[in-house]
C-alpha atoms as a printed R data frame, in Angstrom:
    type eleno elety resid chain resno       x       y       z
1   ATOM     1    CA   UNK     A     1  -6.616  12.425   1.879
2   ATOM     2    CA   UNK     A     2  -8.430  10.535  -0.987
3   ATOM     3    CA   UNK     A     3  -6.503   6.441  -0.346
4   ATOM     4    CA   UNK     A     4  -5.596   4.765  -3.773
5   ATOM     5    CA   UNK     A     5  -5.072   1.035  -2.369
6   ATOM     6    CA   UNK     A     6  -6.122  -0.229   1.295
7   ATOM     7    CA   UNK     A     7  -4.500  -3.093   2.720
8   ATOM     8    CA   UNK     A     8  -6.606  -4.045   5.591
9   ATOM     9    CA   UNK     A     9  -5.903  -5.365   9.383
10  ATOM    10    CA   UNK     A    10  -8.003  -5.889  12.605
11  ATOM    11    CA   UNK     A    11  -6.364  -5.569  15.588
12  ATOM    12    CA   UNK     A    12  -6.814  -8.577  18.062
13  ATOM    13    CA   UNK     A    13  -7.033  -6.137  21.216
14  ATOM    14    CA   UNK     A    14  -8.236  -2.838  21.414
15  ATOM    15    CA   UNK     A    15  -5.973   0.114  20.318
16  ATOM    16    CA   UNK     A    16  -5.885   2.139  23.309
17  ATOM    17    CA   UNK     A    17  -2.572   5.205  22.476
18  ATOM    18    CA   UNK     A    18  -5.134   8.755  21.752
19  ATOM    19    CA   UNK     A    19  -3.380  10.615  18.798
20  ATOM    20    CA   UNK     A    20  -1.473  12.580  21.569
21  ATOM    21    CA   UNK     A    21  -0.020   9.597  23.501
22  ATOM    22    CA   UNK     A    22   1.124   8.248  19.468
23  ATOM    23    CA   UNK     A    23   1.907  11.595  18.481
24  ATOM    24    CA   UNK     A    24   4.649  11.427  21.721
25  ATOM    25    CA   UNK     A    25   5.809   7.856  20.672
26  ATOM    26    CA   UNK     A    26   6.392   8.308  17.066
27  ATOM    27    CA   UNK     A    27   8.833  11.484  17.505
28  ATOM    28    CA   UNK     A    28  11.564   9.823  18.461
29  ATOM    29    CA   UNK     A    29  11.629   7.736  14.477
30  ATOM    30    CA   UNK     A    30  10.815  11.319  13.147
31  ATOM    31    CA   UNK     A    31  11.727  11.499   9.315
32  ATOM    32    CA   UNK     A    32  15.472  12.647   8.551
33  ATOM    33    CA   UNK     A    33  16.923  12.959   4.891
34  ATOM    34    CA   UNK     A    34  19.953  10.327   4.231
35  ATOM    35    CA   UNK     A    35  23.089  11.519   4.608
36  ATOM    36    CA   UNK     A    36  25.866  11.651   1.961
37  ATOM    37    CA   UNK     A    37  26.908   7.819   2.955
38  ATOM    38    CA   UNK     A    38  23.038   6.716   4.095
39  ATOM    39    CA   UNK     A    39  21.675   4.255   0.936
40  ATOM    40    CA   UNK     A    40  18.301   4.844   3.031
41  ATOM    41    CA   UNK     A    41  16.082   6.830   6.072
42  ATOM    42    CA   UNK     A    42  12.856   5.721   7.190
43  ATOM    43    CA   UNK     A    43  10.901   7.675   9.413
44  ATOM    44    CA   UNK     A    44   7.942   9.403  10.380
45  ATOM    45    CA   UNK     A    45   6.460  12.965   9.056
46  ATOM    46    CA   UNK     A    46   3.319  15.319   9.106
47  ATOM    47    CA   UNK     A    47   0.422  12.973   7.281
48  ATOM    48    CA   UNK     A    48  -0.468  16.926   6.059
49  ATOM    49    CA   UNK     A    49   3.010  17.825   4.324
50  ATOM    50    CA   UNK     A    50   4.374  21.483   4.373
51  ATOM    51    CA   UNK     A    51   0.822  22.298   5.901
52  ATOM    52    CA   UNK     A    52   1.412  20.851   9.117
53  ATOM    53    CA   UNK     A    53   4.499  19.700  11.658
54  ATOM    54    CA   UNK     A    54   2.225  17.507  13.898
55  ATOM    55    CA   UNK     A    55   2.686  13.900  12.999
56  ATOM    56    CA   UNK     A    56  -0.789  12.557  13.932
57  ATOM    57    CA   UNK     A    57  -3.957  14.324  12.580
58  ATOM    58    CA   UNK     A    58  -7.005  12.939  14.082
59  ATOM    59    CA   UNK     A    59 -10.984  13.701  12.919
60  ATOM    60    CA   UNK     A    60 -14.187  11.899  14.298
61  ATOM    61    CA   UNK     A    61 -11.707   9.262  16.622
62  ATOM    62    CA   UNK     A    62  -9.587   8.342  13.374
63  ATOM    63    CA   UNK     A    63  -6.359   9.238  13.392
64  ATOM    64    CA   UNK     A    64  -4.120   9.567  10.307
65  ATOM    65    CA   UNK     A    65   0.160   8.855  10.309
66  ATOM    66    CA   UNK     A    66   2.486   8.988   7.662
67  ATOM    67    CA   UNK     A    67   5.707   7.176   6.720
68  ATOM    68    CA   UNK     A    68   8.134   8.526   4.527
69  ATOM    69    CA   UNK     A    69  11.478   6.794   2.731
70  ATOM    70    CA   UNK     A    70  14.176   8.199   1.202
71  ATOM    71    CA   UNK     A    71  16.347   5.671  -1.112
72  ATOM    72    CA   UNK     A    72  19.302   6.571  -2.730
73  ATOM    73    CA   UNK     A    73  19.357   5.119  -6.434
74  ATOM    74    CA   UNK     A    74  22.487   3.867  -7.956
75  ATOM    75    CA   UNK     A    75  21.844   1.961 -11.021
76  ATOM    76    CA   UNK     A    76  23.549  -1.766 -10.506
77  ATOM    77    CA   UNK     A    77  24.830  -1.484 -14.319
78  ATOM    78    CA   UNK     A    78  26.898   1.464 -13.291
79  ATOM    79    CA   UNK     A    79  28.222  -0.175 -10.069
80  ATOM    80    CA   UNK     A    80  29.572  -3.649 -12.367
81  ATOM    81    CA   UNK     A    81  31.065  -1.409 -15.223
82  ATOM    82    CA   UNK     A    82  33.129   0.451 -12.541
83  ATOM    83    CA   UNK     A    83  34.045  -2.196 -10.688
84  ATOM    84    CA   UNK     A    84  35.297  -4.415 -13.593
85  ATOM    85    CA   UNK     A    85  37.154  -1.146 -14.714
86  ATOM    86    CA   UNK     A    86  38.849  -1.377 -11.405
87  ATOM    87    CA   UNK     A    87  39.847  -5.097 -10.853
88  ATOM    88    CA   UNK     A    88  41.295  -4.810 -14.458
89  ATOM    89    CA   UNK     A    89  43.209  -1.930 -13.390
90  ATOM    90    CA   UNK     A    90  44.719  -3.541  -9.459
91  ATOM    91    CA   UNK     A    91  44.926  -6.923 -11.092
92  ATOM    92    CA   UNK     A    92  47.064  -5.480 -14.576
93  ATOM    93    CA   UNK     A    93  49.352  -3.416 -12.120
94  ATOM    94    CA   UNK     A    94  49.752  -5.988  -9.494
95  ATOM    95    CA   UNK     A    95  49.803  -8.939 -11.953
96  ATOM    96    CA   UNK     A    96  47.734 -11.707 -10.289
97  ATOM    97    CA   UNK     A    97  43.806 -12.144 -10.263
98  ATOM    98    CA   UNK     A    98  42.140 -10.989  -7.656
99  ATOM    99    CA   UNK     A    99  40.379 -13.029  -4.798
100 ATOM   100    CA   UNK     A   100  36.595 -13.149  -4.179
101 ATOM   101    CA   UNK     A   101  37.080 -10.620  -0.272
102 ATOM   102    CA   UNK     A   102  38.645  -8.141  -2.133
103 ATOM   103    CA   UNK     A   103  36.361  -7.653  -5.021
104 ATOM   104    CA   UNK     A   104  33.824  -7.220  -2.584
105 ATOM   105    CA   UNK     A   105  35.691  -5.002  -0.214
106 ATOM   106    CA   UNK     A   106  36.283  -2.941  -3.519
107 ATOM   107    CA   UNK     A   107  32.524  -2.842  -4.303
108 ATOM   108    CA   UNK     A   108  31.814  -1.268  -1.046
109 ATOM   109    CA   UNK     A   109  34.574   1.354  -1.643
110 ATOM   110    CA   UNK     A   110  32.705   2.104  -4.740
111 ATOM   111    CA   UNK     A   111  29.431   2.353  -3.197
112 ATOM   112    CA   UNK     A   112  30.924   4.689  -0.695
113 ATOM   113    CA   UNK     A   113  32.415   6.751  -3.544
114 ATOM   114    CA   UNK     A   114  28.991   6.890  -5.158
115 ATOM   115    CA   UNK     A   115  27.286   7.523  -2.713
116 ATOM   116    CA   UNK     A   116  26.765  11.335  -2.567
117 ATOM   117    CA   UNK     A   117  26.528  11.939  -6.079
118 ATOM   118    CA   UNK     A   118  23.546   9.555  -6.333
119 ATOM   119    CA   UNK     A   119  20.029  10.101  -6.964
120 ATOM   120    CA   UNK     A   120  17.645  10.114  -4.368
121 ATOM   121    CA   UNK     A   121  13.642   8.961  -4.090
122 ATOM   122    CA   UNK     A   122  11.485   9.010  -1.519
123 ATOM   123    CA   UNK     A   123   7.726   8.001  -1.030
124 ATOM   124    CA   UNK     A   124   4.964   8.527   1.247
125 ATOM   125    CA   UNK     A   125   2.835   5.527   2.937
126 ATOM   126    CA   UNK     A   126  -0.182   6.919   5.187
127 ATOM   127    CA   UNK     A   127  -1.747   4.230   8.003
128 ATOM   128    CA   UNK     A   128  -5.077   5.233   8.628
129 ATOM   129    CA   UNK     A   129  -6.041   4.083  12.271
130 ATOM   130    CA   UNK     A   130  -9.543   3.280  13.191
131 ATOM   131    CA   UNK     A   131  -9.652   2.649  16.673
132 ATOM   132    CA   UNK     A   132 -13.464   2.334  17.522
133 ATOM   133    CA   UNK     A   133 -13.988  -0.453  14.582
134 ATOM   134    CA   UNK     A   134 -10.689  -2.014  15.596
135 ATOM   135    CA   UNK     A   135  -9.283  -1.446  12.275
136 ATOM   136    CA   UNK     A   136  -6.234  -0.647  10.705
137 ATOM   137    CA   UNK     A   137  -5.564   0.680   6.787
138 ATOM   138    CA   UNK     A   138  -2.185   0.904   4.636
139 ATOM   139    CA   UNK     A   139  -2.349   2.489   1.353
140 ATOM   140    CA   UNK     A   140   0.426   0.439  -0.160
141 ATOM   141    CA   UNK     A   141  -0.432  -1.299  -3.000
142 ATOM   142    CA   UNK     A   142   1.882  -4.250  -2.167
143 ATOM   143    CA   UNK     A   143   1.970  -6.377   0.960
144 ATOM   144    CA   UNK     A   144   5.535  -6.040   1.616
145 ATOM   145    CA   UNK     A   145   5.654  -2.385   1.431
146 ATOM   146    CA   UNK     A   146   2.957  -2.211   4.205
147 ATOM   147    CA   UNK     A   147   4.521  -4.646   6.411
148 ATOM   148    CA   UNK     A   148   7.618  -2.184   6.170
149 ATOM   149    CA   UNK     A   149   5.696   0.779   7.684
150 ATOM   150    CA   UNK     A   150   3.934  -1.548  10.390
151 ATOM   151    CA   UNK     A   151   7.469  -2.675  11.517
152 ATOM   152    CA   UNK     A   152   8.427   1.021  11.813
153 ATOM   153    CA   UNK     A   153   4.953   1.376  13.424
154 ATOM   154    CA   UNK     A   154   5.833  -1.405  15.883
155 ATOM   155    CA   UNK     A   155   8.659  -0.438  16.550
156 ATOM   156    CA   UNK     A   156   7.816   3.055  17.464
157 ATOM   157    CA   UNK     A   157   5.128   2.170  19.892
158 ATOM   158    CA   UNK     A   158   6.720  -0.901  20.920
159 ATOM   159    CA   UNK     A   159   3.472  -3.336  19.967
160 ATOM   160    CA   UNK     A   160   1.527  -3.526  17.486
161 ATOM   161    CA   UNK     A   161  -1.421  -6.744  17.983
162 ATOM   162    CA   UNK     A   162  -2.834  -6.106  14.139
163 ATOM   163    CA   UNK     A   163  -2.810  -9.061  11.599
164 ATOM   164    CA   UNK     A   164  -4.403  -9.390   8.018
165 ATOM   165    CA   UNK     A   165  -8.281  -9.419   8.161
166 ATOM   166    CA   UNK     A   166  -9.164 -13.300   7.674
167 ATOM   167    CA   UNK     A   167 -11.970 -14.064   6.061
168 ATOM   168    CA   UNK     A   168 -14.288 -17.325   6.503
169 ATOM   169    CA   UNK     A   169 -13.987 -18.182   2.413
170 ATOM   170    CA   UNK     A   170 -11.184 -17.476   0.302
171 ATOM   171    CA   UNK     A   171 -12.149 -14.103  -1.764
172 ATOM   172    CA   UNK     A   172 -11.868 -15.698  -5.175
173 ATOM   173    CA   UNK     A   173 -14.096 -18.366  -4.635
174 ATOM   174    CA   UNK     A   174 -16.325 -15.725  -3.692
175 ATOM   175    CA   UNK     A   175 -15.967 -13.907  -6.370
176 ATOM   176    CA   UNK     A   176 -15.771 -16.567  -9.168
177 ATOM   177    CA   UNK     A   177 -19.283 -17.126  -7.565
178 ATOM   178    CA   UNK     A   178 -20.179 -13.770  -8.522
179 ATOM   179    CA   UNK     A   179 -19.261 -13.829 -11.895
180 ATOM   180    CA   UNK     A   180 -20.593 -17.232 -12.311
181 ATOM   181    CA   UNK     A   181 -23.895 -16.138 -11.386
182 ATOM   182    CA   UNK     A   182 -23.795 -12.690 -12.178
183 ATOM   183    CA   UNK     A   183 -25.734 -12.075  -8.628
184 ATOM   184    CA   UNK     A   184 -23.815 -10.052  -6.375
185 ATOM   185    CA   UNK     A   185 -24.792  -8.750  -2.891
186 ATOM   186    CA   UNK     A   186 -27.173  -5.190  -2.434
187 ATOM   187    CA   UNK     A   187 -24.873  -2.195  -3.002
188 ATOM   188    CA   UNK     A   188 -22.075  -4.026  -4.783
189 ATOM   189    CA   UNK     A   189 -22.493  -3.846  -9.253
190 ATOM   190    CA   UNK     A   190 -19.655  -5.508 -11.322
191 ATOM   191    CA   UNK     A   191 -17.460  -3.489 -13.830
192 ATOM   192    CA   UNK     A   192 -15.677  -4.045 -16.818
193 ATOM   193    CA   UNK     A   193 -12.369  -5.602 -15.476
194 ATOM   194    CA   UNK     A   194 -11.632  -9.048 -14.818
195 ATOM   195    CA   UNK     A   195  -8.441 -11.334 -13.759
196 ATOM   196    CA   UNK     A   196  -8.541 -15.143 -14.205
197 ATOM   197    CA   UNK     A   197  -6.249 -17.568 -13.126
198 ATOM   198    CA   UNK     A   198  -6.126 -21.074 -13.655
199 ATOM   199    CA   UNK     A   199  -6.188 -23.664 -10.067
200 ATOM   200    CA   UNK     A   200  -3.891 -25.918 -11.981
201 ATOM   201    CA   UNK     A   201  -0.113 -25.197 -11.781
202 ATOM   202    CA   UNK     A   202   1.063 -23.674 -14.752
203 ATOM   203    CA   UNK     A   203  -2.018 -23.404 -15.804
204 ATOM   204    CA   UNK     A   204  -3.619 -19.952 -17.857
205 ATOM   205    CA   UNK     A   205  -4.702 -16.618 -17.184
206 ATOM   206    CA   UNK     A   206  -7.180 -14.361 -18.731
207 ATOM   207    CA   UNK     A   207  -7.663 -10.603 -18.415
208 ATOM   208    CA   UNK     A   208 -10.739  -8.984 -19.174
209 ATOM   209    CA   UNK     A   209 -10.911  -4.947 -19.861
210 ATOM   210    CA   UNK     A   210 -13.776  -2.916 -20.532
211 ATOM   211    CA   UNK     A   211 -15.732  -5.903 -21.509
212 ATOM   212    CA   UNK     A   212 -19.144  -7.453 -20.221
213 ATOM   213    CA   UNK     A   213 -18.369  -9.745 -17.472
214 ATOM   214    CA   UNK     A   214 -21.603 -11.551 -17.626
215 ATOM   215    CA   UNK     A   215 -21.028 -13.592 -20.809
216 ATOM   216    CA   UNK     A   216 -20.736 -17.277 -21.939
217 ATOM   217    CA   UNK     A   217 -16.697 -16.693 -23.013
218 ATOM   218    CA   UNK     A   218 -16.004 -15.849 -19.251
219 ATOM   219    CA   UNK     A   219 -18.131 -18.671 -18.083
220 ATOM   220    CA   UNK     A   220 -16.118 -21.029 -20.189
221 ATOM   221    CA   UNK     A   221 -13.460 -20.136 -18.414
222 ATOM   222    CA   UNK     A   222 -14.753 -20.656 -15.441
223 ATOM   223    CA   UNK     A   223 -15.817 -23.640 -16.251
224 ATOM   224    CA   UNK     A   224 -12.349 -24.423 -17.059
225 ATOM   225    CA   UNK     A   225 -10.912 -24.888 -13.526
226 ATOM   226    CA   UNK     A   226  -9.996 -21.052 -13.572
227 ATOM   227    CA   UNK     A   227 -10.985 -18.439 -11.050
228 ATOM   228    CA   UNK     A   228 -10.989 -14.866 -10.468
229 ATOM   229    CA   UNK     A   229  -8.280 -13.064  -8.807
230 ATOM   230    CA   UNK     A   230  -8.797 -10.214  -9.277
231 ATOM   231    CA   UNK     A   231 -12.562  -8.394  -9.935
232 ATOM   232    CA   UNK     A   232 -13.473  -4.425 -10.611
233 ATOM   233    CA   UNK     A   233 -16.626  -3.354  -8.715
234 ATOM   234    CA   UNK     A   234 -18.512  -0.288  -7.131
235 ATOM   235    CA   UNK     A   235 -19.703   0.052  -4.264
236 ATOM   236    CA   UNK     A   236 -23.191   2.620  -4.203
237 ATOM   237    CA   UNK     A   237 -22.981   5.482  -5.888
238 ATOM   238    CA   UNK     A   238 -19.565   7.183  -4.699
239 ATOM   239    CA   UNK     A   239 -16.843   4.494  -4.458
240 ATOM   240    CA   UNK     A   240 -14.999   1.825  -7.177
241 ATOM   241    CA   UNK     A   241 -11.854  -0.393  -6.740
242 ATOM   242    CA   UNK     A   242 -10.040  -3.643  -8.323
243 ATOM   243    CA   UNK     A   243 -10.103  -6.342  -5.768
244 ATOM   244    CA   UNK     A   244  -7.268  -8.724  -5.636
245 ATOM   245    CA   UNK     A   245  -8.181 -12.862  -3.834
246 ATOM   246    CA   UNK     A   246  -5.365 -11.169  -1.130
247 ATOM   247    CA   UNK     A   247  -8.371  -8.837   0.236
248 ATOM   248    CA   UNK     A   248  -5.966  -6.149  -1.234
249 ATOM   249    CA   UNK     A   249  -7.979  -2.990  -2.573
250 ATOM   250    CA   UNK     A   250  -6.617  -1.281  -5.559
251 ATOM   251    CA   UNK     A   251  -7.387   1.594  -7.860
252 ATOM   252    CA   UNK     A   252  -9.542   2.912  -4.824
253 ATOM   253    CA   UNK     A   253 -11.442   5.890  -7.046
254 ATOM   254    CA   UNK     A   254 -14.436   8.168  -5.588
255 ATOM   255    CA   UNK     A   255 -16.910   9.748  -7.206
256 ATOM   256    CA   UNK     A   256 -17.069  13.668  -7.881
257 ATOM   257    CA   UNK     A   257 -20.280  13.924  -5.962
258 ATOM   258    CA   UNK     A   258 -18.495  12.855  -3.165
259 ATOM   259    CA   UNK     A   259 -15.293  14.616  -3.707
260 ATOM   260    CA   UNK     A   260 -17.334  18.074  -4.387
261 ATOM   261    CA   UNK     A   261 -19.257  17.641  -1.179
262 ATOM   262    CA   UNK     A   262 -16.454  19.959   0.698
263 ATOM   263    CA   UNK     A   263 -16.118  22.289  -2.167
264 ATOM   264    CA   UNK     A   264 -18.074  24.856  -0.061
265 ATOM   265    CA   UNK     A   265 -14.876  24.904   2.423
266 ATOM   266    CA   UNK     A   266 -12.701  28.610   1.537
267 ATOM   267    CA   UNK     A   267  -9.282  27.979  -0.424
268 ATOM   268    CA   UNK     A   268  -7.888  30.366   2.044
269 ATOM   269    CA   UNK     A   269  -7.451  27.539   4.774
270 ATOM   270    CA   UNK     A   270  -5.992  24.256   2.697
271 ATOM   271    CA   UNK     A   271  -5.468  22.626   6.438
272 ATOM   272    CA   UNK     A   272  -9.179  22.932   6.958
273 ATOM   273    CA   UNK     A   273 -10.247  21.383   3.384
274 ATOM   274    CA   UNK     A   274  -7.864  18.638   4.120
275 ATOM   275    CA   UNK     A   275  -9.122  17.989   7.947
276 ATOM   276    CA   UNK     A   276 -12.688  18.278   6.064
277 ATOM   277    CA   UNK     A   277 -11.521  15.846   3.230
278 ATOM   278    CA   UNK     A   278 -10.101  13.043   5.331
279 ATOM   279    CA   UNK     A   279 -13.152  13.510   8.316
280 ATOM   280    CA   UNK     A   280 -15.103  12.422   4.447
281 ATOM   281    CA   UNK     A   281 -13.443   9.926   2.868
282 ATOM   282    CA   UNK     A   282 -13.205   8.089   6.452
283 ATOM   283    CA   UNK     A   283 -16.767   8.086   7.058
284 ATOM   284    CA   UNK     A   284 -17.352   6.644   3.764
285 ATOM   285    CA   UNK     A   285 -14.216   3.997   4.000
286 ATOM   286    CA   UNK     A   286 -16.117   2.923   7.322
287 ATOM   287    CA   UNK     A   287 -19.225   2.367   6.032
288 ATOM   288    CA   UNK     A   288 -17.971   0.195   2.915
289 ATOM   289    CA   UNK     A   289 -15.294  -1.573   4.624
290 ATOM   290    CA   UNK     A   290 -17.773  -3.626   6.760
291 ATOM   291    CA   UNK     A   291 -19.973  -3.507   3.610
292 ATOM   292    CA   UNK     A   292 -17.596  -5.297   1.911
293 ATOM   293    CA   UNK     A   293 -16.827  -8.265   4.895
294 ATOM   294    CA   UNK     A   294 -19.991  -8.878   4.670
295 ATOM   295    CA   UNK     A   295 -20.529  -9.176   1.129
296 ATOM   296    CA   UNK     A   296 -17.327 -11.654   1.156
297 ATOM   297    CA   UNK     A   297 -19.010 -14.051   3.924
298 ATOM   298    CA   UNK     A   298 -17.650 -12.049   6.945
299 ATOM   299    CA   UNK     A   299 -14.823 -12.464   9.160
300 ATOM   300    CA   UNK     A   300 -13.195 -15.961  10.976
């Protein structure tokens, strides 16, 4: 249960369902594979995989869901050669061109056609739900693809009162502080990654990797109207992650002290280690996700 992005939302009243009552509500959008004409399923399934049917998991008042999408992939490039292949072939026998409804009503009798022999992918989005700090987590590393789940969420349950955490300054002008200054709050160090972007339209962008922050070329470019959008730091001793002017958290990594710390749990119960895991990484999620508000300017 180690997250690789977090985007982040506060509930505006309190979320009130236990994992039980949400357990009930989700089973009725449970996870089913697409059928041979389905182009997509979207559902709910076991946060824990093969190691568990439940569909909530719950540790320390946080409870843990998981989406799951199955897409079937037909490559567009195969879809235009086939259906030019066929309008040549209708419009050759029946000697006239053919009009605009019936290409299209062809197109969907190829999609039809194609349909079960396609290619299928599917993906996994977890919510992490933390009731007691009004909180709620997506590990989707795009906006979009976490509003998706929380309309399947909201849907499921009916309501959902959650919106984007809003800050009281804009992150990047926060952060092009930081760099400017090289003085960031206790706990938080810079790292060696960098994205600048220029507040003029059209204007440039510079990316920085492995390379000192604190120097006079990125001050120049600072200086030079741009400003960061996107800024590696750490976090203590156990946690590191790209931060986007969005309040999106990518490249969430955690350190191998922290990650060893349930290395004592027996191999014989996986279930147990993953329980022990995601009781872990939450702890540590809620103490640097206020942490990090705070470091930002807090909260509207």
């Amino acid at each position: 249960m180690w997250f690789k992005n977090l985007q982040l939302y506060r509930f505006t009243r309190p979320f009130e369902l236990t994992a039980e009552q949400l357990e009930t509500q989700l089973e009725a959008f449970t996870f089913t594979p697409c059928g041979n004409q389905d182009m997509s399923r979207f559902g709910w399934t076991a946060p824990f995989g093969k190691l568990g049917k439940a569909l909530t998991h719950s540790a320390d008042g946080q409870i843990l869901i998981c989406a799951r999408k199955e897409e079937k992939i037909i490559p567009p490039t195969v879809i235009k050669e086939a259906l030019a292949e066929k309008i040549d072939e209708i419009e050759l026998e029946q000697g006239r061109a053919l009009k605009k409804k019936e290409k299209e009503a062809l197109k969907e009798e190829l999609l039809h056609t194609l349909l079960p022999r396609a290619f299928s992918r599917t993906s996994n989005t977890v919510i992490w739900i933390n009731p007691a700090d009004g909180l709620l987590m997506v590990d989707a590393s795009s906006v979009k693809k976490a509003d998706d789940v929380l309309a399947l969420l909201r849907k499921s349950i009916g309501t959902l009162p959650a919106v984007p955490i809003a800050l009281k300054n804009p992150p990047e002008l926060t952060m092009t502080e930081w760099l400017n200054e090289g003085n960031l709050p206790a706990a938080f160090t810079l790292e060696e990654e960098a994205e600048l972007r220029s507040a003029m339209e059209h204007g440039g962008i510079a990316r920085f990797k492995q390379q000192d922050l604190i120097t006079d070329e990125v001050k120049n470019h600072l200086a030079n109207d741009k400003r960061v959008t996107k800024l590696a730091l750490s976090w203590g001793e156990s946690i590191s992650f790209v931060l986007g002017d969005d309040l999106t958290i990518k490249r969430l990594k955690f350190s191998e002290e922290l990650r060893e710390r349930n290395d004592d749990i027996t191999s014989e119960d996986p279930v147990a280690r993953l329980d022990a895991d995601f009781a872990l990484v939450t702890g540590e999620l809620a103490q640097f996700i206020p942490d990090l508000f705070t470091a930002l300017g807090g909260e509207e």
